[in-house]
N, C-alpha and C positions, 0 to 999 in steps of 0.2 A: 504494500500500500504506500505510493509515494502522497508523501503531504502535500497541501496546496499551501504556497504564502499567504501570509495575513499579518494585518496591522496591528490586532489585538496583541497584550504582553503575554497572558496567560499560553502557558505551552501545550494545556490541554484546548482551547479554543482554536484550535487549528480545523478544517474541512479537509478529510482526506474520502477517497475513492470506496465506493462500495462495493466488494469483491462480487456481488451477483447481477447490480445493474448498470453499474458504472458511473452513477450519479454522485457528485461531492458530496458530503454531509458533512455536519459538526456536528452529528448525533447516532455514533454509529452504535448500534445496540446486541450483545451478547444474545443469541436466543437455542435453548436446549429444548427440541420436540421430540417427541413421541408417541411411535405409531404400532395399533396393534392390532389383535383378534382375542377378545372375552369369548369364551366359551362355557362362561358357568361354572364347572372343572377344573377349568386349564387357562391360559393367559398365555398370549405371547406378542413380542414386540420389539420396537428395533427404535434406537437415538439415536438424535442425529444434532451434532450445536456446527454451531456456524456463526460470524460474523456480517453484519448487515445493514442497511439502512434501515429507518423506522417502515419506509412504505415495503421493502421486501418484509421485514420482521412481521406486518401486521397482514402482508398477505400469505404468507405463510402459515401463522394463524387461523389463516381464515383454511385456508387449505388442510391443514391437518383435523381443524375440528370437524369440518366436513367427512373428511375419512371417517375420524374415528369414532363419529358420529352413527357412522354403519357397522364397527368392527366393537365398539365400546358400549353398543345400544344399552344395557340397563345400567354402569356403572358411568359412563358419559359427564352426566352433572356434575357429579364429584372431580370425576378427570378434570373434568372440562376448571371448574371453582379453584382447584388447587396447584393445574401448573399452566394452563393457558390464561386464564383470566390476569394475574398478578404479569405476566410477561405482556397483554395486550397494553396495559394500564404504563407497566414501564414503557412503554414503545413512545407513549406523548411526552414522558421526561427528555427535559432538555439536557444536551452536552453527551458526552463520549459515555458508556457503561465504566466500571469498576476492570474489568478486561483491556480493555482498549484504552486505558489510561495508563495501565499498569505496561502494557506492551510500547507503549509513547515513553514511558520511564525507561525501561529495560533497549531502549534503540539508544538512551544516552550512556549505557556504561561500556565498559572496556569486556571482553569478554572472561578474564577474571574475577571480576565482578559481578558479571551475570552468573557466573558458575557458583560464588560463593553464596550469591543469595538462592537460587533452587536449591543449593543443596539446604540452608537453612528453612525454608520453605518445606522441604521434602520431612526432614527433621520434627518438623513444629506437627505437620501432618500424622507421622507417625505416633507422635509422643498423642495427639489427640485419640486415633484409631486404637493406642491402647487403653486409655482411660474410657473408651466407649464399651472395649471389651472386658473390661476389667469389673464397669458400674452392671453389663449384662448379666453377668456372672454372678454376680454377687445378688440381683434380682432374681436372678436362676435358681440357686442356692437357696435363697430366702422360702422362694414358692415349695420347693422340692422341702424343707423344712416344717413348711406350713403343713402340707400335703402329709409330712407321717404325723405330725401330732395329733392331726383331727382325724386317725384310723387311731 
């Protein structure tokens, strides 16, 4: 994505290129869809993220909920309320997503520096993934505890 010049000082206020329509923006937006088939039983489905402009991001939107409108038929609503809705609504926020600002940072350092910070990144991730596994567990524990004392 090359930048477009601008007057503005802030370095995130820049208009850069939107990798699906080719339209400049100053608001490009982060968007994670997914698409599937409920089957009552069974579930299955496939993500897909991508960077975009608001008018890609919200037709996109528009296009998934249609699908999954036929493939999600009783579960839909909820689908629909909890990961299309909040991503429609970001789509009229002004300025760059939290991604594409973070990716405007990471073109300014030295490639040392981009290393040291994934890896710190990757680090902070893991140490999260085990405190999530750690709290499961211990809820796991709790219930399987519960479970003999009330026999």
């Amino acid at each position: 994505m090359a930048a477009k010049p601008d007057s503005k000082k802030s370095k995130y206020d820049v208009a850069l290129e939107c990798p699906h329509c080719g339209a400049w923006s100053k608001s490009l937006k982060y968007r994670t869809s997914f698409t599937g088939v409920f089957l009552i039983i069974a579930a299955s489905g496939d993500t897909e993220r991508f960077i975009a402009c608001p008018s890609c991001v919200r037709k996109s939107i528009l296009h998934n909920s249609l699908v999954n409108l036929l493939g999600f038929h009783v579960i839909f609503p909820l689908l629909f309320l909890i990961v299309e809705l909040p991503q429609l609504i970001n789509s009229f926020c002004a300025g760059h997503c939290p991604q594409v600002r973070e990716a405007i940072d990471d073109s300014e350092l030295t490639p040392e520096e981009l290393q040291r910070k994934r890896k710190r990144k990757k680090k902070r991730e893991t140490i999260i993934a085990c405190i999530i596994l750690l709290v499961f567990l211990a809820a796991l524990t709790t219930f399987i505890l519960a479970m003999v004392n009330i026999r």
